[in-house]
C-alpha positions in Angstrom: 21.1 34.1 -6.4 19.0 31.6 -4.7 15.6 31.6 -4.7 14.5 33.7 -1.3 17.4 36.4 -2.5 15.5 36.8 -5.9 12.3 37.2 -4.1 14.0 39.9 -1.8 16.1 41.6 -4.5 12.0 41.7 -6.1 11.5 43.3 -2.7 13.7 46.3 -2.9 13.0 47.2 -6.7 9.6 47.7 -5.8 10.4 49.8 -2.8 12.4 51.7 -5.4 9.5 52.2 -7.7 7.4 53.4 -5.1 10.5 56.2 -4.3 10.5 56.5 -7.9 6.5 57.2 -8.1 6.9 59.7 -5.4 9.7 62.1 -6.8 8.1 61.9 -10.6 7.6 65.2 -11.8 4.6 64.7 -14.3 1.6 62.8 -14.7 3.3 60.7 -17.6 6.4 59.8 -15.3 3.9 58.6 -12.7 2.0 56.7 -15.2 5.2 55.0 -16.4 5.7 53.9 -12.8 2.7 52.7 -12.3 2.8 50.4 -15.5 6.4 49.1 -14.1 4.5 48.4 -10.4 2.1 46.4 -12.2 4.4 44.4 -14.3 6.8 43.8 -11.5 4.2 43.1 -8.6 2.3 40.7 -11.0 5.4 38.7 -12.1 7.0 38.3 -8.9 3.4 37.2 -7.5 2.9 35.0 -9.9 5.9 33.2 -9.8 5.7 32.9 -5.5 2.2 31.3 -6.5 3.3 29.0 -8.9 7.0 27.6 -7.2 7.3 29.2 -3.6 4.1 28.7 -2.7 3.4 25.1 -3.3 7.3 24.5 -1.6 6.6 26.1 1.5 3.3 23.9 1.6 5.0 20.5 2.0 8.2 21.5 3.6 6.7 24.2 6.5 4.4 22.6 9.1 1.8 25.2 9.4 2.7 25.7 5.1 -1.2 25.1 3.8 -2.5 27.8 6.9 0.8 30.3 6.3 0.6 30.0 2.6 -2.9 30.6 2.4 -2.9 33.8 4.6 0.2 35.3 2.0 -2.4 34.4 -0.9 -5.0 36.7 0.9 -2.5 39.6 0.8 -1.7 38.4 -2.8 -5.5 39.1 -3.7 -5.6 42.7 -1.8 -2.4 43.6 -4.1 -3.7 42.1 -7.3 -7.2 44.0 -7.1 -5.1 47.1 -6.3 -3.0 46.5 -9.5 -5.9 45.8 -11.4 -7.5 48.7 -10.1 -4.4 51.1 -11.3 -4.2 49.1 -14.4 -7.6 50.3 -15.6 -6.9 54.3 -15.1 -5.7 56.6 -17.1 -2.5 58.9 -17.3 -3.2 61.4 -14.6 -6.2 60.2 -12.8 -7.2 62.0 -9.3 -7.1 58.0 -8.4 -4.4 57.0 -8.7 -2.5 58.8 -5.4 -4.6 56.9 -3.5 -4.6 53.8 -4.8 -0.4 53.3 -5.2 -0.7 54.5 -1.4 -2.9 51.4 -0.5 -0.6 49.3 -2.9 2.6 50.6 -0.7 1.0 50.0 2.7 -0.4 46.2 1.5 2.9 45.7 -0.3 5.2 47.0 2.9 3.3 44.9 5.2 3.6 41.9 2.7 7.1 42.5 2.4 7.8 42.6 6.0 5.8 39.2 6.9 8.0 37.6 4.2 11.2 38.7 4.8 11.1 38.6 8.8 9.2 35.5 9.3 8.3 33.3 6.5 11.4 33.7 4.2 13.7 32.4 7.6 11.3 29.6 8.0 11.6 28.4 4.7 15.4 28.8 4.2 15.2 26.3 7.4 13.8 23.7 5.7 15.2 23.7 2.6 18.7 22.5 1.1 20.7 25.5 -0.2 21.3 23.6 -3.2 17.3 23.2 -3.6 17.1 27.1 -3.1 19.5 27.7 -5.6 17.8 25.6 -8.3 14.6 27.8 -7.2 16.1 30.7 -7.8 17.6 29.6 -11.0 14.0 28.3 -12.2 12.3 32.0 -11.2 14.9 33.9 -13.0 14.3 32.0 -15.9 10.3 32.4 -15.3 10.3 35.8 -15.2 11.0 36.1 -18.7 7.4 34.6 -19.3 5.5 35.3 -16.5 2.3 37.3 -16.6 2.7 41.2 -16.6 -1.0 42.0 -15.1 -2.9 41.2 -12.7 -5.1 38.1 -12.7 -7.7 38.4 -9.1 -9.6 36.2 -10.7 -7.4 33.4 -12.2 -6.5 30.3 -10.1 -3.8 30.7 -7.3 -2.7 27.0 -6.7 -1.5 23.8 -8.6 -2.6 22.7 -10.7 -4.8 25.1 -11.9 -2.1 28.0 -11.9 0.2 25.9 -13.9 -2.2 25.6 -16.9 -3.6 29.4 -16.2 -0.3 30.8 -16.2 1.0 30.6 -19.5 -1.9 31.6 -21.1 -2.4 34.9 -19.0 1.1 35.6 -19.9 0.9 35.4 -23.4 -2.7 37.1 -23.7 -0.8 40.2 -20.9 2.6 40.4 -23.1 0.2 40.5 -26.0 -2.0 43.6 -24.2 1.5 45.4 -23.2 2.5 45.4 -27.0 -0.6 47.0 -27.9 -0.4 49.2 -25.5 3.7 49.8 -25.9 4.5 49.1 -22.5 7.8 47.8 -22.0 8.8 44.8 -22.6 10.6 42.1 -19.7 
């Protein structure tokens, strides 16, 4: 897959998880849910940060102003994440905030896919897209699993940030016995 059909096949395994959150029938299924949202949402941000991003920067004309609004919606969704990160199994929270995670993430979603994922498949060689996509599959495999609101969100301050939230998140998830990516 090339780089904008990872992103998009990201895209529709979330929107599964959020089906999946829905029809859970305990507290614990939920919970479990919510950990994957987390580790998927904050991977797949990540990696648009650290190699999308910066592409669609230099090769889109309007890239710094367009990139910078998508990193706004990144913030919304990471403080959401971090938000459900912190709760526990069966929290009255927790309804509420994986509703305001679907409605960011869904409006996210459809930006990307209808408008800046066409823009950037423009401008870029399929052969370059392909590389991409071969470079974020790869990533994914070391990419942080939790939110970071706080850590940097461009070049090259992502780039030295990155790696070591990923470690100290992979860490936290074996601690905690999440699941491992």
């Amino acid at each position: 897959m090339d780089a904008l059909e990872v992103l998009t096949h990201d895209h529709r395994m979330v929107e599964q998880l959020f089906r999946d959150y829905h029809s859970a029938a305990s507290d614990t299924q939920r919970r479990a849910v919510v950990e994957l949202l987390v580790r998927e949402l904050s991977k797949h941000a990540a990696l648009e940060e650290l190699l999308v991003y910066p592409l669609a920067r230099k090769v889109l004309p309007d890239g710094d102003e367009e990139v910078d609004e998508h990193l706004g919606e990144h913030m919304a969704v990471k403080t959401t994440l971090l938000a459900l990160d912190k709760l526990s199994e069966g929290d009255a929270r927790t309804d509420g905030l994986v509703a305001e995670l679907r409605r960011d993430v869904t409006e996210h979603v459809r930006e990307e896919e209808e408008e800046f994922m066409p823009r950037v498949r423009a401008a870029v060689s399929q052969e370059d897209l392909d590389e991409l996509g071969q470079i974020i599959t790869q990533a994914k495999q070391s990419a942080p699993t939790r939110p970071h609101p706080h850590a940097p969100d461009h070049p090259p301050a992502l780039t030295l940030a990155g790696p070591l939230a990923a470690a100290y998140d992979r860490l936290r998830d074996r601690l905690d016995r999440r699941p491992r990516t």
